[in-house]
N, C-alpha and C positions, 0 to 999 in steps of 0.2 A: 384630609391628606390627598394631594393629588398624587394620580399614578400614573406613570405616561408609558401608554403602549406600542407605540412606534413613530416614525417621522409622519407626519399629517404631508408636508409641503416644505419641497426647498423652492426660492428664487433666486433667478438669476438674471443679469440683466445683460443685454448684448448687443455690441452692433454688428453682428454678423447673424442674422436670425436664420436664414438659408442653412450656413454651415452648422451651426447651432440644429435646427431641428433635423437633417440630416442625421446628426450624431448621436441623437437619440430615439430616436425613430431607427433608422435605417441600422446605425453601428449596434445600440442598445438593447432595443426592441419596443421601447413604448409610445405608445399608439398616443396622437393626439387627442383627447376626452374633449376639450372644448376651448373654444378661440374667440374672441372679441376683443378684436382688429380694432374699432373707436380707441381703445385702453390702450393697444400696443401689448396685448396678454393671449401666452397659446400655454394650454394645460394639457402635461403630459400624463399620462397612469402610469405608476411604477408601482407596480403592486398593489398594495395597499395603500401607498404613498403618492401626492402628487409633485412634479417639478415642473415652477412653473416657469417660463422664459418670456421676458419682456423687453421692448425693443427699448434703446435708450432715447431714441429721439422720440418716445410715445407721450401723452399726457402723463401716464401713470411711470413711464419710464422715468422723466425729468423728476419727478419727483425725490429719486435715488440721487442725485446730483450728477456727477462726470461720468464719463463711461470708465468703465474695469479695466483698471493697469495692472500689469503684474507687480509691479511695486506696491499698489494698495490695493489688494485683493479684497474684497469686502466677504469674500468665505474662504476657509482655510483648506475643505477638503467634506466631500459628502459622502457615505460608506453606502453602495448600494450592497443589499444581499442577492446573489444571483445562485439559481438551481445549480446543482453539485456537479460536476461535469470533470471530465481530466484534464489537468492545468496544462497540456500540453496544446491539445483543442483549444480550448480557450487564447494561449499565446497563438498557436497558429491561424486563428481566425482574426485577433485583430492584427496580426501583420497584414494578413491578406487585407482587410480595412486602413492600413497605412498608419495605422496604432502603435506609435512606440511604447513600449513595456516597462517598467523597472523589473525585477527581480521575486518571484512569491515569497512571503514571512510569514510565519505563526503571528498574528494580530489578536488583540482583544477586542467585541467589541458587544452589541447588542447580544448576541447569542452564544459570546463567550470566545474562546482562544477557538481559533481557525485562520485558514489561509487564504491570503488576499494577495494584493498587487494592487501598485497603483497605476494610472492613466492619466493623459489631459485633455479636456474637452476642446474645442475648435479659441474659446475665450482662455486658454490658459486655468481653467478651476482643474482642482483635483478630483479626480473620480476613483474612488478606494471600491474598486470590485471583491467582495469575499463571498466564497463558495460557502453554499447550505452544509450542513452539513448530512455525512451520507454516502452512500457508494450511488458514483456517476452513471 
């Protein structure tokens, strides 16, 4: 039986890599782990998690065919879990990042009912931020 213990890797693909690793790196916080540029592939660490971002015009990129429409999204929404903090912090810092917000829910998700919000990366993907849970 397999068991699966957390997200290993999301990818994504983009023709905006600049604003793309900006927003993960700089908005997010994770650090590039490792890049080869031949591929058109930059690897981010998200905890325990990698996301990887690859350029669309790369070898590895074409592979994925056309670049990301929001009409055909080819992911729906990735949940990162981010340390437990006050949701108000957290909305005030990415406005200061130019972050528009939706709204925090009670969400289901790896670690059970807790509260999240969603976002959108520079390519239009969904970024479902949910707080640890925990006093901030």
């Amino acid at each position: 039986m397999i068991q699966v213990r957390g997200i290993d890797h999301l990818v994504f693909r983009t023709t905006k890599l600049d604003a793309m690793l900006h927003f993960y790196t700089q908005v997010l916080g994770c650090p590039i782990e490792r890049q080869l540029a031949d591929e058109g592939l930059t690897q981010l660490r998200a905890g325990k998690a990698l996301i990887d971002i690859v350029t669309c015009d790369s070898p590895l990129g074409r592979l994925g065919g056309r670049p990301p429409q929001q009409d055909g999204r080819n992911v729906d929404h990735i949940c990162l879990l981010i340390e437990a903090m006050e949701e108000q912090a957290l909305l005030d810092y990415l406005s200061e990042q130019g972050i528009a917000t939706q709204e925090f829910a009670k969400r289901y998700g790896a670690q059970g009912v807790g509260r999240s919000l969603y976002i959108n990366d520079p390519e239009g993907n969904v970024v479902e931020l949910k707080l640890a849970k925990g006093e901030p």
